[in-house]
Structure formats: C-alpha cells, structure tokens
C-alpha positions in Angstrom: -50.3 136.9 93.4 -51.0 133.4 95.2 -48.0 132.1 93.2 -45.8 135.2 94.8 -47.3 134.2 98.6 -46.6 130.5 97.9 -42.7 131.2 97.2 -42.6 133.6 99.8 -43.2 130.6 102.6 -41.3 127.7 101.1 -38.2 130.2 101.6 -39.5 131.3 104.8 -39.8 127.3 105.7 -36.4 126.4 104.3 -34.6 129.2 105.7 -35.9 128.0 109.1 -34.7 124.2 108.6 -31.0 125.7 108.0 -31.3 127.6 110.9 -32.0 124.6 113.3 -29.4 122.6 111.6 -26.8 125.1 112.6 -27.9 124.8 116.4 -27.7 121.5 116.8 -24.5 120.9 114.8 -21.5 119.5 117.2 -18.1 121.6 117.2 -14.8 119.4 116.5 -12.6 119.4 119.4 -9.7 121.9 119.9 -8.4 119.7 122.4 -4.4 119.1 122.0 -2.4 117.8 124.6 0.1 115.6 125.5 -1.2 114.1 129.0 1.4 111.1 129.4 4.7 110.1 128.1 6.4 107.3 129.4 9.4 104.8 127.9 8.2 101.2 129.5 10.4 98.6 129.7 8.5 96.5 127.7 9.0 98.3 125.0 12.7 99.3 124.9 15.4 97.1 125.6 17.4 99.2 126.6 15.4 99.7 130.1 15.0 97.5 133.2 12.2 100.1 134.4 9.4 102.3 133.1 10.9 105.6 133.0 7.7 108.3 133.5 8.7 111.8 131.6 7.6 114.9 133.5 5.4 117.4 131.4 5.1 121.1 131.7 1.8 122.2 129.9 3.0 125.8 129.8 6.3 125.7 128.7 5.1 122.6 126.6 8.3 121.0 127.3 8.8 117.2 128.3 11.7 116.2 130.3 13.0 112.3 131.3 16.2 111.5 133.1 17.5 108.3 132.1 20.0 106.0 134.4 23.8 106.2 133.4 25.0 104.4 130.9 21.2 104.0 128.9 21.3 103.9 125.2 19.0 106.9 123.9 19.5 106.5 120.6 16.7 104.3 119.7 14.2 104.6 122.3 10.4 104.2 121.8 8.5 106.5 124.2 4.1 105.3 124.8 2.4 108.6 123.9 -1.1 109.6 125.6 -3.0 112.1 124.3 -6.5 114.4 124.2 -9.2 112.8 122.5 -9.5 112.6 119.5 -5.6 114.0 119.0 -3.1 113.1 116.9 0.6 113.1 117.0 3.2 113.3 115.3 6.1 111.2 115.1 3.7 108.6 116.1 3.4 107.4 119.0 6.0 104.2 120.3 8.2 105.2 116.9 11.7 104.8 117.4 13.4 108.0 118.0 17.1 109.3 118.9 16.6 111.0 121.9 20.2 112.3 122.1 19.1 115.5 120.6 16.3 117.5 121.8 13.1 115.8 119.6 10.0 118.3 118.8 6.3 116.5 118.6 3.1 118.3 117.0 0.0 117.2 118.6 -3.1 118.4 116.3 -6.7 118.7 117.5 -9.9 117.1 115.7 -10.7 120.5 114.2 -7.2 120.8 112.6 -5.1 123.0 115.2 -1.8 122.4 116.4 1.1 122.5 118.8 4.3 121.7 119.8 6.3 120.1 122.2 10.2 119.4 122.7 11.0 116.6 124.4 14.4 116.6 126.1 16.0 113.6 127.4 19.1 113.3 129.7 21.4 110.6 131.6 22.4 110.6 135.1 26.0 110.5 135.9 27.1 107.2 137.3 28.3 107.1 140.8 29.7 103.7 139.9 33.8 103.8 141.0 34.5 100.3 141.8 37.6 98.3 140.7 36.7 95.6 138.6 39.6 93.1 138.1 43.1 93.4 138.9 45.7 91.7 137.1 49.2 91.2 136.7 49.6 89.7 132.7 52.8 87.5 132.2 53.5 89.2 129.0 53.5 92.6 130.9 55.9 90.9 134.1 59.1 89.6 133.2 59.6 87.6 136.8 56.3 86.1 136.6 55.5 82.6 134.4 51.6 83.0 134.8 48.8 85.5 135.0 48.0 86.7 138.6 44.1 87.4 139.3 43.4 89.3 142.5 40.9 88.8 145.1 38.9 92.3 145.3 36.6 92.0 148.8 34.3 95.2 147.6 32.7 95.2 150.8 36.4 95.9 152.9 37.7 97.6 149.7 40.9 95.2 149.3 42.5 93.4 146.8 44.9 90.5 147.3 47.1 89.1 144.4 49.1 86.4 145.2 52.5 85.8 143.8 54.6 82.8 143.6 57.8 82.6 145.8 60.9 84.4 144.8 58.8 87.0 142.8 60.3 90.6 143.0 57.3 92.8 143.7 58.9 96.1 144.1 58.5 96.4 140.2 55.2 95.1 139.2 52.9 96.6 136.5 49.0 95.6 137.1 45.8 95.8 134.5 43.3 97.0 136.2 39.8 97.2 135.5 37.5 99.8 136.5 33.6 100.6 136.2 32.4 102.1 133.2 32.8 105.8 132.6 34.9 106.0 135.8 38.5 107.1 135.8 41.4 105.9 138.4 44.5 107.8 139.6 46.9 106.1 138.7 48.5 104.5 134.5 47.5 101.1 133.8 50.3 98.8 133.2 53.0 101.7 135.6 55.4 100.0 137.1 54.4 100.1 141.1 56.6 99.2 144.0 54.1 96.3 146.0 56.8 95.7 148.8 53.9 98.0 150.7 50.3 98.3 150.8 49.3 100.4 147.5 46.2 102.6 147.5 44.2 103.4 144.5 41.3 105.9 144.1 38.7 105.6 141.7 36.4 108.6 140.5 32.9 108.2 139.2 31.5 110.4 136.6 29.8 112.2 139.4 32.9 113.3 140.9 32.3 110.7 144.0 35.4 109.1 144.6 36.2 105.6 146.6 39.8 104.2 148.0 41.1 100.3 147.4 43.8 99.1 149.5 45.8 96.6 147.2 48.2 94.3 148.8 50.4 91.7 147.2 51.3 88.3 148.9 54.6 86.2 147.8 53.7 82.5 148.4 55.8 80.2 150.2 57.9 77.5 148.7 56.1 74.2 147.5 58.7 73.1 150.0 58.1 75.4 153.1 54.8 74.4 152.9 55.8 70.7 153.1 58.3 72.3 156.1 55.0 73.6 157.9 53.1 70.5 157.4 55.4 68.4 159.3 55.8 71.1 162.1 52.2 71.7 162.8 52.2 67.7 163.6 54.9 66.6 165.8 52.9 63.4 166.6 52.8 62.3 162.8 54.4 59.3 160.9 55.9 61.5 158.4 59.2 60.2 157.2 60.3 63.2 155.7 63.7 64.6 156.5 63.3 68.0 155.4 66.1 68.4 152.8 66.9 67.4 149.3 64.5 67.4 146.3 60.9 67.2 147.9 59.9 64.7 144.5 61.9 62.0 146.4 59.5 62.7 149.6 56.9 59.9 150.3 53.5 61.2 148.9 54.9 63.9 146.8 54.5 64.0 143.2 56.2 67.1 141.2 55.9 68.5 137.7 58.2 71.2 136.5 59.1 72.0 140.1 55.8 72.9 141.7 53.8 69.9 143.8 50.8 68.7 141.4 50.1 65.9 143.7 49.6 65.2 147.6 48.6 61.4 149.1 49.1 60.7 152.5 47.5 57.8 154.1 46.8 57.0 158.5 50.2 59.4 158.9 48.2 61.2 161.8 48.0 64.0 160.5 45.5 66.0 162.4 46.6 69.3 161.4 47.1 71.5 158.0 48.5 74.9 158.2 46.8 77.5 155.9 50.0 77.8 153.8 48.1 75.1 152.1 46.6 77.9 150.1 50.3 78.7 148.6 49.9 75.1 146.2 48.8 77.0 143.4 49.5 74.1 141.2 48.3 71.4 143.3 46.2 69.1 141.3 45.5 66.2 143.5 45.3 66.4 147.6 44.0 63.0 149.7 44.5 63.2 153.4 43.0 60.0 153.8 42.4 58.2 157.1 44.7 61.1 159.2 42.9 62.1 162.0 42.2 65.6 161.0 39.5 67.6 162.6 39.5 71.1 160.8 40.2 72.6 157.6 41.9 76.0 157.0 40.2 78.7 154.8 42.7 78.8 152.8 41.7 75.4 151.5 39.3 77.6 148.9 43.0 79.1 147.7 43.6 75.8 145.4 42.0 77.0 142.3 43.7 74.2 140.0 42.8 71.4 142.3 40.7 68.8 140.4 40.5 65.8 143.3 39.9 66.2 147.2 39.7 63.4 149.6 39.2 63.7 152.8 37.8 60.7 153.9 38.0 58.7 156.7 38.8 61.5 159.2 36.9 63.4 162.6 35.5 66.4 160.9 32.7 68.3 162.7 32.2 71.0 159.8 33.6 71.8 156.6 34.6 75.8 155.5 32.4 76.9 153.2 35.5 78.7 151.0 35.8 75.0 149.7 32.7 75.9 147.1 35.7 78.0 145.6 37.3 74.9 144.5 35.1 75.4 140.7 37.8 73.2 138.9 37.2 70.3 141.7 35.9 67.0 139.6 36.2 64.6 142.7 35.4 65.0 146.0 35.7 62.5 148.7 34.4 63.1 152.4 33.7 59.8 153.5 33.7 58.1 156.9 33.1 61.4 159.1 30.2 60.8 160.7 30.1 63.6 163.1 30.2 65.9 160.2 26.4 66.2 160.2 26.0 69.1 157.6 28.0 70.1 154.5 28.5 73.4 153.6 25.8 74.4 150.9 28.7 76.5 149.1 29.5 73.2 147.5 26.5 74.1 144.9 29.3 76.0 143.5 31.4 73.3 142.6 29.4 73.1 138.7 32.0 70.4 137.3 31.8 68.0 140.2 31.6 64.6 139.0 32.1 62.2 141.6 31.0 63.0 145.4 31.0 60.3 147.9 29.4 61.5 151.7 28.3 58.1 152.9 28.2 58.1 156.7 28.5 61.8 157.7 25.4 62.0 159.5 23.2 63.4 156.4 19.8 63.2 157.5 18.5 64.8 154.3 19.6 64.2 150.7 21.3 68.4 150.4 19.2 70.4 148.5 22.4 72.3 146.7 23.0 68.8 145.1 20.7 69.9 142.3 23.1 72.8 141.1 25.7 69.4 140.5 24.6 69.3 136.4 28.0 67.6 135.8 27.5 65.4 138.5 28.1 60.8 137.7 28.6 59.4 140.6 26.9 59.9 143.9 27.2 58.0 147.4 25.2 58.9 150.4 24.7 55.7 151.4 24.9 55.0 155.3 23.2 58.0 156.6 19.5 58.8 158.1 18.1 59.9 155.0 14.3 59.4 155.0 13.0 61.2 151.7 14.2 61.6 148.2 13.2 64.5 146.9 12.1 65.3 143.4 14.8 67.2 141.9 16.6 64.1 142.0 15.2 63.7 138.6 16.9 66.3 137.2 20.6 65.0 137.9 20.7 63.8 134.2 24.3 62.5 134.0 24.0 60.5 136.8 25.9 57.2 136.2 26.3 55.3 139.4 23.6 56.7 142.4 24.1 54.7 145.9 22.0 55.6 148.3 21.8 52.1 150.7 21.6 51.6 154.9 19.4 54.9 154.7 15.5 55.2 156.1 14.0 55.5 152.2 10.2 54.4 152.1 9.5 55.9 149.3 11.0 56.9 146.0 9.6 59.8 143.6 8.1 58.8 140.6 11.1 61.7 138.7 13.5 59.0 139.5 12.7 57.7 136.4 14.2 60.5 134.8 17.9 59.5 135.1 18.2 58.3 131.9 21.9 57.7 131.9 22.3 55.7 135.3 23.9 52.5 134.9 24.0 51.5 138.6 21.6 51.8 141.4 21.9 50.9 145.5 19.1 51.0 147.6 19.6 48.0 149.9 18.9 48.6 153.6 16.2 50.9 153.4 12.4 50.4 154.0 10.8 50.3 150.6 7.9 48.2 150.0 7.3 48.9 146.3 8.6 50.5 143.3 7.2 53.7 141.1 5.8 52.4 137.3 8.6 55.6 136.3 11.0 53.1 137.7 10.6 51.2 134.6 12.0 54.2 132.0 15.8 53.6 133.7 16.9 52.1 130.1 20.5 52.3 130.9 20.2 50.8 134.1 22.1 47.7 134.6 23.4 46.5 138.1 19.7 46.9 141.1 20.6 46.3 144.3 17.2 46.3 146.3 18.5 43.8 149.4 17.4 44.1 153.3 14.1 46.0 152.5 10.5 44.7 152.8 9.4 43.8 149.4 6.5 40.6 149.2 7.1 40.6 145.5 9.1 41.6 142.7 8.2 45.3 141.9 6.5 45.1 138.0 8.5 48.0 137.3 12.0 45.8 137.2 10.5 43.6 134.7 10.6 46.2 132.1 14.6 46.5 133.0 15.6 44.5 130.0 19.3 46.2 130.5 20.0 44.4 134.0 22.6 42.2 134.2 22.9 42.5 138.0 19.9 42.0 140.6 19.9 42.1 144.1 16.6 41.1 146.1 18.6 39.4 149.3 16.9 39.7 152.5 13.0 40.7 151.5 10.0 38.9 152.3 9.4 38.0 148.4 7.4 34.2 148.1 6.4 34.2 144.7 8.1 35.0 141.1 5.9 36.1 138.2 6.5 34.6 134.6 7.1 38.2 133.4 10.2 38.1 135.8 11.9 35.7 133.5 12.0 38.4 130.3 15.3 39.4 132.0 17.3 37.2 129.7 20.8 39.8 130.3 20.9 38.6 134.1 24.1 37.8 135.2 23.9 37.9 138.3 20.9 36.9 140.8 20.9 37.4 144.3 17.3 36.2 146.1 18.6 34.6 149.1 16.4 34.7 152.5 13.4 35.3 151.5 10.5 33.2 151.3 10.2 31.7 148.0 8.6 28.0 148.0 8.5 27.4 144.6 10.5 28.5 141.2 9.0 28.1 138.0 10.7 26.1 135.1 11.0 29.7 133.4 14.0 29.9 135.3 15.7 28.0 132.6 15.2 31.1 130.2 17.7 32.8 132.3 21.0 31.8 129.9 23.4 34.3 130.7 23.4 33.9 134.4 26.6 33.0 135.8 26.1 33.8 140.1 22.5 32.1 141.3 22.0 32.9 145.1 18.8 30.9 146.6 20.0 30.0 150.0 17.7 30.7 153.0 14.4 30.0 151.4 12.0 27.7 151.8 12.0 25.7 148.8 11.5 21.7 148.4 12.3 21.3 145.2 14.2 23.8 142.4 13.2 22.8 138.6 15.0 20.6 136.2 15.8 23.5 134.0 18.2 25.1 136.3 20.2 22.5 133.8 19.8 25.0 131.1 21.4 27.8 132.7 24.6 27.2 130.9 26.7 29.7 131.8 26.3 29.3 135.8 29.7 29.2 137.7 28.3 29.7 141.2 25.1 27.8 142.6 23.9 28.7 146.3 20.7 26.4 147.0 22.1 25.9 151.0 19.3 26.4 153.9 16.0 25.1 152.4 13.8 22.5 152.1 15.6 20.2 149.4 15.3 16.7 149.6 17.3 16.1 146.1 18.9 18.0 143.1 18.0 17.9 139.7 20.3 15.4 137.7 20.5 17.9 135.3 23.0 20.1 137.4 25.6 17.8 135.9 25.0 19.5 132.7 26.2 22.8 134.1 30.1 22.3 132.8 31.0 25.5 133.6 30.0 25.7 137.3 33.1 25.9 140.4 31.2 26.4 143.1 28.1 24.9 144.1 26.6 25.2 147.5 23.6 22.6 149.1 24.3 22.5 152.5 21.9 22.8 155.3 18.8 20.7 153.0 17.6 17.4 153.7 19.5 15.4 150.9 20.9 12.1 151.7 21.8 11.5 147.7 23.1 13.1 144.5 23.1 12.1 141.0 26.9 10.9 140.9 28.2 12.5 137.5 27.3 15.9 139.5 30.0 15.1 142.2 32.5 14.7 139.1 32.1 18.4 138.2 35.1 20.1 137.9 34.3 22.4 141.1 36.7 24.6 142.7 33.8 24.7 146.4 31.2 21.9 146.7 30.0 22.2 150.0 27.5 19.7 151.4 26.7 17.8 154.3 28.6 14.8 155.4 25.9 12.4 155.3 24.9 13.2 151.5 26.0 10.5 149.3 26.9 10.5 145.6 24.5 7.7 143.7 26.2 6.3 140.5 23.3 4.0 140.2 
C-alpha cells in the first residue's frame, strides 16, 4: 500500500512540471508581411533614383511605376519584412518585372501568404527633334552632309546650304526622341523654299511644333563683295571680278576660300556673311582696325587658325567657343579687350593661344578645360597670381607669362612636365618653389627684371637648360652648384651686382653668348679661357682693370665687348682675334710685350 501512495505522487508531481512547462512556453510568430519594397539605385543600374513601391495590405498587391524608357527586365527590388519572416524569391534577387511577379512571405510558425507585385512604366512626354540632317548620298545637288542648328528653347532648326543649292526638293534625316513619332516620312522629299513645320508626338499623346528653315549661303565671292563694301575706307586692292584665287590674301582649293590674310588694310568692319565660309580653314585680320566681331564668326566650323591681333577690340562674342576645330588662336595687342569670353573653354583642341596685352588681370580660369593646349602667351598684362590648376596644363610646351605683377608661383608648376620654354621676366618674384626643380624638359628660363639676391636652388637641378636669363636682378653671389649646368648655351647675368665669379665658370663648355656687363666686378677668372665654344663676350660697365690673357684662346669668339672698365692694356694676341665687334675704349692699348 505505501508502494501504491508513493507512485501515486511522483505522477501527481510530474504531471504538474508538464503543466507549467506548457504555460510558460513562447508561441512562434504568425507575423507575415511585406512592410517595404523599394528598387534603390544602388542596386540596379538601370535607375538614377530609388523608386519606393506602394503596398496594399488588403488586396496584398504591390504596385511601382517606373520612368519611361527603364529596363524591367532585370531589376533587384530591397525587401523588408515582419520579424522573423521569410520570403520568397529572396530578397534583392534579380527578377523580370515585365510580368506581374507573385512573392510568398511565410511566418516563423510556418504560415504563408502571397503578394503580386506589378510593375509599370510611365509614358514619355519626350517629343523633341534630335538632329536634323540632309545626307549627300540621299541629295543629289549637295557635295557634303548638312547638320542643322536645332535652338530647343525657340523650337527652330537652321540648316545651311551652300550657294546654288536647289532647296525646293530636299529630303532630311531627322532624329527624334525615343518612343516618339513625327508627322511627317524621313528621307520625303520637302519643298524648303518656305518655312517647314514639323510636329512631334510623345508617347503620351503631348505633341510639340519645330519650325525648320533652310538658308542658301552666299558665294565665297559675295562674301569677298561684302567685305569690301562694308569698308569704303580700306586698302583693299580688289577689283571685284575675275577668279577671287588671283585676289590679294585669297587662297582657294577646289573653288571654295580655305584661306583669308589680310594685313593694316583698315579693315574695321566684317559683315556676318562671314559665317557663309564653310570651308574656311585659315582667317588673320591682323593689324586692321577692327573693333567688333559678328556672331556669325561661331558659323566657321572648319576653321583651324584665328588671328586677330593687333586690333581695338573691347569684347569678343562668346559664339567664337563654337569654333571646336580652332588649333590656333591669336588675339594679341588689344589692350582694351579686358575680358575674354569664357566660352573659349570649349575650344578642347586649342593648341596655341597668344592674349599678351589685352588687359588680363587674372590668368582665365576656363584655361584649364585647354588639355590640348602647347603654347601659351599672356605676357604683358596685370596678372598678379598663378593659380594652381596651372599644373594640370600637361602638354604645355612654351608658357610666357613676362611684364605681369607675379610674386609668387605655385609649387604645381612643377607639374608641367613637358614645357620646354619658360618667360617670367618683368614680374616681382623673389624666389623660386623646390617643385621648380621637377621641370626636366625645361630648356630656355628667362627670369630678367625681377628682384632675385641669388640664384634660386631650384634652377640648379635644371640640368636640361641651355638658355638662362637672370638680367636685371639684384643677384651678388654665384654658388659652386650653379656651375652643374654644363648644357648652358646661353647666359644672360648682366646688371646685377655680382663682384666676384668663381673659376668654376670654366666648367661651363658649351656656352657660346656670356652677358656680364653692368656689374660690379674687378676681375673675371682666367678660366673664362676654357669656355671654348664662346662667340659673344659682354664684360662692358664694371670694375675691370685687365682681361685675362687667356681670352685669346677663345678662337671662336666675334664679338667681345669691354667697354666702360678701367683698362688701359690688353694682352696683344687678343686684339688679333678674328672678331666681327670688339668694342673698347680709345685709350686701351694692345701690349705685345
């Protein structure tokens, strides 16, 4: 009986234990929802935004609307769901959306639903005439493809066509925006002797008019004809008939004008049938007097080198930036210009642009956009600060930027690995970055008329110079590591305030042109007579009271200059040089003694 009472409460106990356990158990979740579905940008490609789907919970439908023209059929959509949910297809699988595309979300504890997930793309309102062409191949009067102007914003086109084309029978190529349709065939014949509208519909049904007009250019000739008119006052000597190749200036190829150079003809006037020299190449209107430039000058689209120096202009149109073939431009020598037009940024395959003394009082920051850019000349202006981007021009060849207000120079400057030729002369620098010294290709310095004590440590490094100016500075001493220049040619350190010159100058074989006039020295070593190359020798207006004998080793020297010293003799077999210039004073005597 105790064994029967002892049973009976262990299954009372253990009954009790399940009992509890079944309380305090937790339920899995039945949650199941999608809460979030969204196709970032990051994610697809095809996207330049997030697009955020719109979920009905009831309907358990998801709905995104997509901008025209997206690719659906591999989009990746970012999933968010319950707790503890799962999907499936997973979520940010790629999925063609063209069709409606079911997902089952299931809950922790195993139930399930469904949602369809439909996708569409907005019509485009796009309707816009792209390009408007008329082909050769499709024109039987016309010897080269005509591209039209399209001004969106007025809603025009202008093609224009060379002289003596018929135009009451063109057929035009004309592009249109994507999914949009147009009113009238491609490539129909259309009578242009009048404005011609198109309309152009977009897939929405909106609709938008272009007005297209077509323009027969003048003659080469006429132009020439309105030239001479516009400028009664000129020096023109054309007469105004026969073949326009025999007119002065005029160069022709195949018929059309390739070439224009007229020089102080007063010209101070150019007609905007300019813009009709479709094949003009070549245009210099140098030294003429003109003032102002048409518009139309932006029309020359094959025009490869522009001078305009030496004029009066006040302002340049900013429709010459359309000149993209342009490789040279010259505006020289108009110093009331003041400001160029920053649409010349445009012109990428600029190589050579001169602007020296036009009033720049900063170097122009559109200058940057030149990458093709070799040769630059802004010398003569106000400009006060180089900027860094300079750095960056990285074809640079030849850079002068002299008679300007330059203190200081950016240390990037020593990025223009490929410049060959420097100008700084007539500025106010006082020293040089250490950058200075990575110009490798650099070979001709010109540093004159600024206010350096000493030779910058940075030029010593230059082992490429051949040519170095230092004229005009307020330089006294030369360091020995000034002498590792051995490729100098040429030397210029007249009027300064050098009083001595060490015997390292003797290193300096290849020199040919020496310049050491107004100095103060008293004496210049003997191995000057190892420079053996030297043609030209300037040691007029110092302190000198005798020349090395030496000099009269120099066999190859013509002109040698010692004016202005206080030498009353000279080693005799120097006065039987071969020199073409031997200047000295009248008093100094030649000693064969």
């Amino acid at each position: 009986m105790k064994k029967i009472k002892i049973l009976f409460l262990s299954l009372f106990v253990l009954a009790g234990c399940s009992k509890d356990d079944d309380d305090n158990g937790t339920a899995k979740s039945s949650a199941k929802a999608i809460t979030a579905f969204v196709f970032t940008a990051a994610e697809n490609d095809a996207l330049s935004a997030d697009v955020k789907a719109a979920i009905d919970e009831e309907k358990k439908t998801i709905a995104a609307e997509f901008p025209s023209s997206t690719e659906v059929t591999a989009l990746k959509p970012s999933i968010t769901l319950s707790e503890d949910a799962k999907v499936s297809p997973d979520n940010k699988a790629a999925k063609d959306f063209s069709q409606a595309v079911a997902y089952t979300v299931t809950a922790e504890d195993g139930t399930d639903v469904k949602y369809t997930v439909t996708v569409t793309v907005s019509e485009s309102d796009a309707k816009a005439i792209t390009s408007f062409q008329f082909l050769q191949e499709d024109n039987d009067g016309l010897s080269e493809n005509i591209e039209a102007d399209i001004d969106e914003a007025e809603k025009t086109v202008l093609a224009r066509v060379p002289f003596g084309t018929d135009v009451t029978a063109l057929k035009p190529v004309i592009g249109i925006s994507a999914r949009a349709s147009i009113d009238q065939e491609v490539k129909e014949a259309v009578d242009f002797s009048q404005a011609v509208t198109y309309t152009v519909t977009a897939e929405d049904g909106t609709k938008t008019s272009y007005t297209v007009i077509v323009e027969v250019l003048k003659s080469d000739k006429q132009v020439l004809i309105d030239i001479f008119n516009a400028n009664p006052d000129s020096r023109l000597n054309w007469t105004l008939d026969g073949d326009i190749a025999n007119w002065e200036g005029i160069t022709v190829e195949n018929g059309r004008i390739v070439k224009i150079s007229i020089a102080s003809k007063n010209i101070m006037v150019l007609p905007s049938s300019i813009g009709d020299l479709t094949q003009l190449r070549s245009l210099s209107f140098d030294t003429t007097n003109l003032t102002t430039l048409p518009a139309e000058i932006g029309k020359l689209q094959s025009l490869e080198s522009l001078n305009l120096g030496w004029n009066e202009f006040e302002e340049i149109p900013e429709e010459i930036g359309q000149l993209t073939n342009l490789k040279e431009l010259y505006l020289e020598f108009n110093p009331e210009l003041q400001e160029l037009p920053s649409s010349l940024g445009n012109l990428i395959n600029l190589e050579t642009l001169t602007a020296y003394e036009t009033g720049q009082k900063v170097m122009p920051s559109w200058i940057v956009n030149l990458e093709n850019l070799e040769y630059l000349d802004l010398s003569k202006n106000t400009i006060g600060v180089i900027p860094s981007w300079v750095g960056s021009l990285k074809k640079l060849d030849t850079l002068y930027l002299g008679d300007n207000k330059i203190k200081v120079l950016p240390p990037e400057i020593g990025n223009l690995s490929a410049l060959r030729e420097l100008s700084l002369s007539e500025n106010e620098l006082k020293d040089l970055p250490q950058e200075f010294g990575n110009l490798t290709s650099l070979s001709s310095l010109y540093l004159g008329e600024n206010l350096f004590t000493e030779i910058p440590s940075a030029i010593t490094k230059l082992n490429t110079l051949t040519d170095l100016s230092l004229y005009d500075n307020k330089i006294a001493t030369l360091s020995l590591d000034f002498f590792s220049l051995t490729n100098l040619d040429y030397l210029n350190l007249s009027g300064n305030a050098l009083t001595r010159l060490p015997e390292e100058l003797g290193q300096l074989s290849e020199l040919e042109v020496l310049t050491l006039n107004d100095n103060k020295l008293p004496s210049v070593p003997d191995e000057i007579g190892d420079l053996s190359a030297l043609k030209t020798l300037y040691l007029n207006n110092n302190q000198l009271t005798y020349i090395p004998v030496r000099i009269a080793n120099l066999t190859q020297l013509e002109y040698l200059y010692i004016q202005n010293n206080d030498i009353s003799l000279i080693y005799g077999p120097i006065c039987d040089l071969n020199l073409k210039v031997f200047h000295r004073d009248d008093t100094v005597q030649c000693n064969y003694e």
